[in-house]
C-alpha positions, -999 to 999 in steps of 0.1 A, spaced: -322 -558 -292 -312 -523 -274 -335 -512 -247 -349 -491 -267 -355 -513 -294 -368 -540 -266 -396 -515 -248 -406 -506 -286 -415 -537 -296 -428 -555 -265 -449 -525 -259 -462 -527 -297 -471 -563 -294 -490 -556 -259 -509 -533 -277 -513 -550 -307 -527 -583 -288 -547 -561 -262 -562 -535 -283 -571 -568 -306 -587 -587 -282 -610 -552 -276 -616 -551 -315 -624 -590 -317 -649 -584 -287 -665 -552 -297 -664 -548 -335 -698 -554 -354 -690 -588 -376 -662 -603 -359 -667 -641 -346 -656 -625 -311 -683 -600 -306 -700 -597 -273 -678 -620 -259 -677 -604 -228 -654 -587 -198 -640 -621 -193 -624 -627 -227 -612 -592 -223 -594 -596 -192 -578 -628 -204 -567 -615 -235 -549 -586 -220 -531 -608 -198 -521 -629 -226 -511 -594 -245 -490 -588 -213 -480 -625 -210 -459 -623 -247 -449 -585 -243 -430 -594 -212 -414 -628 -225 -403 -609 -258 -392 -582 -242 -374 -591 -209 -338 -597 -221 -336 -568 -239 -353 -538 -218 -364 -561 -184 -395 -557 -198 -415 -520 -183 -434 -518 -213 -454 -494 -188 -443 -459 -175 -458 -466 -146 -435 -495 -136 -409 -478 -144 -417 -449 -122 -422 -473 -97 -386 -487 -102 -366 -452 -106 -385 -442 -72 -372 -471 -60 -335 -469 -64 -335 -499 -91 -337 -477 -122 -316 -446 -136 -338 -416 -138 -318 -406 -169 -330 -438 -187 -366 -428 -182 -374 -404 -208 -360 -431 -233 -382 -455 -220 -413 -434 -218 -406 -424 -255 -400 -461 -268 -430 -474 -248 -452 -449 -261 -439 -451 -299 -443 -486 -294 -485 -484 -286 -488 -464 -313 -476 -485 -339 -495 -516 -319 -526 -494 -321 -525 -492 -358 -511 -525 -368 -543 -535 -347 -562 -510 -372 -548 -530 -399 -561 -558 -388 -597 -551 -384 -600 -522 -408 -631 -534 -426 -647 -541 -391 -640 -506 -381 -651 -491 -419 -688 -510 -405 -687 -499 -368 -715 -469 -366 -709 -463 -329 -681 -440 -322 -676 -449 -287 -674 -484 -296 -648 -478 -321 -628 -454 -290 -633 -476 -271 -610 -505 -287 -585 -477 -286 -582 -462 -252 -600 -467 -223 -632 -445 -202 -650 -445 -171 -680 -467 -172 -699 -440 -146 -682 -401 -152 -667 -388 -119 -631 -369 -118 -620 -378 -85 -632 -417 -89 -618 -424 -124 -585 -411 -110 -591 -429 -77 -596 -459 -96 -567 -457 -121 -543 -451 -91 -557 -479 -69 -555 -506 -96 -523 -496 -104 -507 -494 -72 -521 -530 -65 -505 -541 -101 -468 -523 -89 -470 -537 -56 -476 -573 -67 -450 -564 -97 -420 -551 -74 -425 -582 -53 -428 -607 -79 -392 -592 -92 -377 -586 -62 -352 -611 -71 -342 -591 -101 -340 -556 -79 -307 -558 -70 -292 -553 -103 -289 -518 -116 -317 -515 -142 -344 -535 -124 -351 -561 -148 -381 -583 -154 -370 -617 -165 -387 -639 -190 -398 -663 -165 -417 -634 -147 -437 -631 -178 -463 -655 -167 -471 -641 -131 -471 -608 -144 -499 -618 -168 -519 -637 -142 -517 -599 -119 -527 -584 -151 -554 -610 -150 -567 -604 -119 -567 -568 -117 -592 -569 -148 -612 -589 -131 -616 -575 -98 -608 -536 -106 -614 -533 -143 -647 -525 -142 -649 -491 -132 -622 -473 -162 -613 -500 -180 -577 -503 -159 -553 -486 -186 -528 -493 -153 -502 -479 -182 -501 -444 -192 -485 -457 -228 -514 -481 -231 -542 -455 -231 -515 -424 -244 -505 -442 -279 -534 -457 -287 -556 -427 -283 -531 -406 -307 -532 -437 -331 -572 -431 -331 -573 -394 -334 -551 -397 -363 -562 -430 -386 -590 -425 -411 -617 -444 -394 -648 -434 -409 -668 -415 -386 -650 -422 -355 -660 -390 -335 -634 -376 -314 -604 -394 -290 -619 -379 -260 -589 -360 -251 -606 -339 -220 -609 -375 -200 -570 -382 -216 -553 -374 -182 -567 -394 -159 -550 -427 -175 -518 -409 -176 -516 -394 -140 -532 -421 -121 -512 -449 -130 -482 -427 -125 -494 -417 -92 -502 -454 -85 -471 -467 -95 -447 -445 -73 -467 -446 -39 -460 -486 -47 -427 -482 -49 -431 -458 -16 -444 -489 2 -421 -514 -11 -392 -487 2 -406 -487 35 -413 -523 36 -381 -529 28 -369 -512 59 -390 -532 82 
């Protein structure tokens, strides 16, 4: 695969998995429903866990604008690479957004609660506040790049910044424990791509009565992780000098 092609796919199956395991948990007449923040967690991390093994010798494996802000501000990553990488990553959770659609279309033709049916799209604050949604996305994603630029750091040296397939697993359990400890509070998109596609997916499928994407609280997703990710790479940077 190209990189392109790499970050398209991977980032489609993270979103297929991870917006499924939302669907399989929330949906009215799926065997999964109220399964609870647990199951959720865990199934993101698995969603992460395959995206990142697929992916990783073809792209190294961002699938997340975020990281790879963090690894351009770092010096690991060519800034002129990015936009392609943004654009594949979010074309990729798109298509992972509806192939999730797909799957669970007559369980989403039965769901009578438009934020439930959102909500297995895109994340939202679990308590509205500006400043703390934002605070949150950026906190849990700075933890995630931190732990992320460390666990590759191996991999740093070389010019595009590569996860490797063996990171796959360690990634996932980060993912993992972010969700548990952090999650509450937004949902932790901790990817711009991961709340971006999927929200565009919603606003344009024919779900009955679906109610709107939500597009005023859109930003928060998109600007905190980026935020998030590039102070990590800051600290790593200055770290680094120690």
């Amino acid at each position: 695969m190209t990189p392109f092609l790499g970050e398209f796919i991977g980032t489609a199956i993270l979103i297929l998995l991870g917006c499924g395991v939302n669907a399989n948990t929330t949906l009215k007449a799926t065997y999964g429903q109220n399964s609870g923040w647990i199951v959720t967690a865990f199934g993101w991390s698995m969603a992460v866990f395959v995206a990142v093994f697929v992916a990783a010798d073809a792209s190294g494996a961002h699938l997340n604008p975020a990281v790879t802000v963090a690894l351009a501000v770092a010096g690991k990553f060519a800034w002129a690479k990015v936009p392609m990488y943004f654009l594949a990553q979010v074309l990729g959770a798109i298509t992972g957004a509806t192939l999730c659609w797909l799957q669970y279309r007559p369980h989403y033709a039965a769901e009578p609660d438009q934020g439930a049916i959102l909500g297995t799209f895109s994340t939202g604050p679990a308590i509205k506040g500006t400043p703390s949604n934002f605070i949150s996305e950026l906190l849990a994603t700075f933890a995630f790049a931190v732990a992320v630029l460390y666990l590759t750091a191996p991999n740093l040296g070389t010019p595009d910044g590569k996860l490797g397939s063996l990171d796959a697993l360690p990634v996932a359990l980060v993912v993992l424990a972010i969700g548990l400890s952090l999650g509450g509070t937004t949902g932790y998109a901790i990817n711009p791509a991961r709340d971006l596609g999927p929200r565009i997916a919603h606003a344009i499928l024919p779900i009955p009565g679906k109610g709107g994407s939500n597009w005023g609280y859109s930003w928060i997703p998109v600007f905190g992780p980026l935020l998030g990710g590039a102070m990590a790479a800051g600290l790593y940077m200055v770290l680094q000098m120690q």
